[in-house]
C-alpha positions in Angstrom: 19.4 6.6 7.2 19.3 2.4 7.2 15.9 1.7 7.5 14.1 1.7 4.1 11.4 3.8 5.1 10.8 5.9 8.6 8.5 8.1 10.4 9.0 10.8 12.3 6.3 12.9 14.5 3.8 12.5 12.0 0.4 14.5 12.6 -2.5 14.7 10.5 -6.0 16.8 10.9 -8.9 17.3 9.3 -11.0 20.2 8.6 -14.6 19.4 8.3 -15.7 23.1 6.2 -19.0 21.8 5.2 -19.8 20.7 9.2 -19.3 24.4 10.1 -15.2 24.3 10.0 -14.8 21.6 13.0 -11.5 20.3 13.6 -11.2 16.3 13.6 -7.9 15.5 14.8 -6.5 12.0 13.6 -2.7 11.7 14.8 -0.4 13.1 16.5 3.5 12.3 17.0 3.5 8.9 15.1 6.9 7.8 14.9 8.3 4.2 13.5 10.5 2.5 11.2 10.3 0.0 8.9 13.6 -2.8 8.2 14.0 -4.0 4.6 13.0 -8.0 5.0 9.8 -7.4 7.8 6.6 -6.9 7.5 4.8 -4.6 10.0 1.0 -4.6 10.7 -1.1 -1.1 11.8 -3.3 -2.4 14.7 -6.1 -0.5 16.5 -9.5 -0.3 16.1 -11.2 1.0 13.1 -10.9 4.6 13.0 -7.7 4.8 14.6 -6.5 6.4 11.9 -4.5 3.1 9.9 -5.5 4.3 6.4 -4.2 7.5 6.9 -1.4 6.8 7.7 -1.0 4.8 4.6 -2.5 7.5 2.5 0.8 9.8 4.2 3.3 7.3 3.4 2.0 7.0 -0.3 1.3 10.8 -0.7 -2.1 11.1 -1.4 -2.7 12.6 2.0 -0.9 15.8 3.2 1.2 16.0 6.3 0.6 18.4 8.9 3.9 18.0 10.8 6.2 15.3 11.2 8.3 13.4 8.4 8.7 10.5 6.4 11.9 9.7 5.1 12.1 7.5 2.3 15.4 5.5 0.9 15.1 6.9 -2.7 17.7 6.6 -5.5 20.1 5.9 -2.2 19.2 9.3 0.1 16.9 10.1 2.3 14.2 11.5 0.8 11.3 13.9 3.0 8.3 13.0 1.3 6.2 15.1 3.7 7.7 17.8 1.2 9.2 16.7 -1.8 7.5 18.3 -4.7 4.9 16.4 -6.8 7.3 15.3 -9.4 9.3 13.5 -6.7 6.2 12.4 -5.3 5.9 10.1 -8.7 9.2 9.6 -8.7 9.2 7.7 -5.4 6.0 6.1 -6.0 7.6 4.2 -9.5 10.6 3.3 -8.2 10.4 2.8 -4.4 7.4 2.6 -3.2 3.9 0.2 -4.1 0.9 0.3 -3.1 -2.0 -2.0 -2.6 -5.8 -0.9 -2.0 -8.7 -1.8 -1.4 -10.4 -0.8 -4.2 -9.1 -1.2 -7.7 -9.5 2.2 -9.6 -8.2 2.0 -13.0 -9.3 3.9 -16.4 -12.3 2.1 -17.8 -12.3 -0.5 -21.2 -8.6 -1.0 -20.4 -8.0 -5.0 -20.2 -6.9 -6.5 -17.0 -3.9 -7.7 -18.2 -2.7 -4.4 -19.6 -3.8 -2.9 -16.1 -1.4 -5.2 -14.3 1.3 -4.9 -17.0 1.5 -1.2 -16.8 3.6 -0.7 -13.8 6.2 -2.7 -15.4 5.9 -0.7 -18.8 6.2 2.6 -17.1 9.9 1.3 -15.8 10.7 0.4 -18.8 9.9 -3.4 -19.8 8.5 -3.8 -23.0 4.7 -4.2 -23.3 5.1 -8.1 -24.6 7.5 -9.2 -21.8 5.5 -7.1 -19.4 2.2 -8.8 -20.3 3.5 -12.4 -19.9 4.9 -11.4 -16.4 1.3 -10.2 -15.7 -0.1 -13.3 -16.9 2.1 -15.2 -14.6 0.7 -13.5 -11.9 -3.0 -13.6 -12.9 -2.9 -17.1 -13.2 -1.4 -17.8 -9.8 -4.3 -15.6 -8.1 -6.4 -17.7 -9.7 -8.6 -15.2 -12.2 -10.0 -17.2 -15.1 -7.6 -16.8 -18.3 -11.1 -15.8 -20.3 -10.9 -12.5 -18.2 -7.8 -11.4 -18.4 -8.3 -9.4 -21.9 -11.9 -8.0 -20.6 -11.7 -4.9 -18.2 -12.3 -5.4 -14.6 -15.4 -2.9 -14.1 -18.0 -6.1 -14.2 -15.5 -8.4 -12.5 -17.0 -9.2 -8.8 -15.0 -7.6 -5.8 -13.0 -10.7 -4.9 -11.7 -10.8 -9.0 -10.9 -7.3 -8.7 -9.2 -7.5 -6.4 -6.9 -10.0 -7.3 -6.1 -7.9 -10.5 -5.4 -5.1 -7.6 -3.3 -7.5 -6.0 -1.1 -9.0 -9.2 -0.7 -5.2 -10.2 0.9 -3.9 -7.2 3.4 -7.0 -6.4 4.2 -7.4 -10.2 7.4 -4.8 -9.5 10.6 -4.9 -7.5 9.6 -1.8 -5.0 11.7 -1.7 -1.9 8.7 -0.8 -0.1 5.5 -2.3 -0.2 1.8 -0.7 1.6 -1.2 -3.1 1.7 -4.4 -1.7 2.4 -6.4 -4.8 3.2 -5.2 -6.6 0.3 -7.2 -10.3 1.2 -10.7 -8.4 2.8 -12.3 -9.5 -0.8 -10.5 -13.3 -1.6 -12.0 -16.4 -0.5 -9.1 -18.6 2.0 -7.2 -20.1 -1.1 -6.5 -16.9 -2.6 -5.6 -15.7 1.2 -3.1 -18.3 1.4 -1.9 -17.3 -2.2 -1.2 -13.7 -1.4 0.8 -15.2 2.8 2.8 -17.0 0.8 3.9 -13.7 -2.2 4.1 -11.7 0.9 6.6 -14.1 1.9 8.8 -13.9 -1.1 8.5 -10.3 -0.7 10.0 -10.5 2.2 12.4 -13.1 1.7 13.3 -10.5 -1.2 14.1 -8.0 1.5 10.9 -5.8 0.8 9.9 -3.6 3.4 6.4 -4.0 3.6 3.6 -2.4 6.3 0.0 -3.4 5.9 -3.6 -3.4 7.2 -4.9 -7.1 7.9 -8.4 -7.1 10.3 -8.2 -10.5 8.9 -7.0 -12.3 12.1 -5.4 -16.0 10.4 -3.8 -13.5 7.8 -2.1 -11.2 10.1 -0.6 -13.9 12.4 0.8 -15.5 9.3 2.5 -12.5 8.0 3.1 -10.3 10.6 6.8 -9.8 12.2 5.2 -6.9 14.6 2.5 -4.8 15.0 2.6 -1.4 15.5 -0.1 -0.1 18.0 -1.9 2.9 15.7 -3.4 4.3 19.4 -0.4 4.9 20.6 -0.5 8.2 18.5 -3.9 9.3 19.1 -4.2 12.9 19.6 -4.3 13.9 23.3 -7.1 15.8 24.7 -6.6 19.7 25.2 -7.3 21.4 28.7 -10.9 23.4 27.6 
C-alpha cells in the first residue's frame, strides 16, 4: 500500500425501523485513493451521500462492504473491521477530523478543548496550551474567550475553536466536513492558506467545500460522489 489512505468497494445502507423497516440505500462500490501532499474534494449534490462517506473513513459509520485501508503505524490497516481499540488508535495517530459542529464536554475552556489532542499524544498540558493559543489567535477568536467554554460562543467562533483543534496535530490524514460553512471570508482565507501548509507538509487531506471560492483554492481534484450511487434493481 502507498497511498496514505484508500477505498475500496465501499457500500453503505440504511435501515429506516421506525418508517416500517424501509431500506435507503446511500453507496454502492465507492472506490478512491488519496496521495500524501493533495487534497481531494467530495462533489455531488447534497445528499449524495458526502458525509457518509466521511463518517466511514473516521469510523463513526459502519461499513456494509467494501474497505478502507489506512497507512497506520506503517501497514495497512482495514478499518472497515479493525476492532474499536484500533478504531481510537487510528483516529490519535493517523487520522483527524474536522466537523461541522463542535461537540465537546461542557464548562471545559476553549483553550483546553484545542489543547487536548496534543495532551492525549503526549505533550505536556503547558506546551500544549501555548501551541493552542498560537492557533486561536491566528483564527482570529478574541484572547478574552479562549479560557471560557465554547457553548455561548456564536457558530462562526465555534467553529474556529473546531477548526484550531483538529489542525493543531501532525495526522497523516486529514477529513474536513465543511470546515469554513460558519467563518466570515478572512477566516476563509485563514483556514486556504493552513490547508496549504498541510499540504505542503504532505498531509493527505479529503474534504467537503459547497463553498465554491474555497474549493477552487484548495482543491487538487474532485471526486464525483454520484459516481457510486446505488443502481436501481429490476422490480
Amino acid at each position: 500500500m502507498v497511498a496514505p489512505l484508500a477505498v475500496s468497494g465501499l457500500s453503505k445502507r440504511f435501515v429506516m425501523h421506525l418508517q416500517g423497516g424501509i431500506d435507503l440505500p446511500v453507496l454502492e462500490n465507492a472506490s478512491f485513493a488519496l496521495a500524501a501532499g493533495q487534497c481531494a474534494v467530495l462533489g455531488g449534490p447534497s445528499g449524495a451521500g458526502k458525509s457518509s462517506i466521511l463518517k466511514m473513513l473516521y469510523g463513526n459509520y459502519g461499513v456494509d462492504a467494501g474497505n478502507i485501508f489506512v497507512r497506520h503505524r506503517g501497514a495497512a490497516t482495514d478499518l472497515a473491521s479493525a476492532p474499536p481499540r484500533e478504531v481510537i488508535a487510528i483516529r490519535r495517530e493517523t487520522i483527524g477530523y474536522v466537523s461541522q459542529f463542535l461537540r465537546v464536554v461542557p464548562r471545559i475552556a476553549a483553550l483546553d478543548i484545542v489543547a487536548e489532542p496534543l495532551v492525549h499524544r503526549g505533550v505536556a498540558a503547558g506546551n500544549a496550551r501555548d501551541v493552542a493559543s498560537t492557533m486561536l489567535a491566528r483564527l482570529n477568536l478574541p484572547e478574552r474567550l479562549w479560557r471560557l467554554p465554547p457553548a455561548t460562543f456564536s457558530g462562526g467562533e465555534q467553529q474556529r475553536v473546531n477548526i484550531a483543534r483538529g489542525f493543531i496535530t501532525d495526522h497523516p490524514i486529514l477529513l474536513l466536513d465543511e470546515p469554513t460553512a460558519s467563518l466570515d471570508a478572512g477566516n476563509r482565507e485563514v483556514v486556504i492558506a493552513m490547508i496549504g501548509e498541510k499540504k505542503a507538509a504532505g498531509v493527505a487531506l479529503l474534504g467537503i467545500f459547497h463553498d465554491e471560492d474555497v474549493r477552487d483554492a484548495v482543491a487538487d481534484r474532485i471526486i464525483d460522489v454520484t459516481a457510486f450511487a446505488p443502481k436501481r434493481r429490476a422490480a
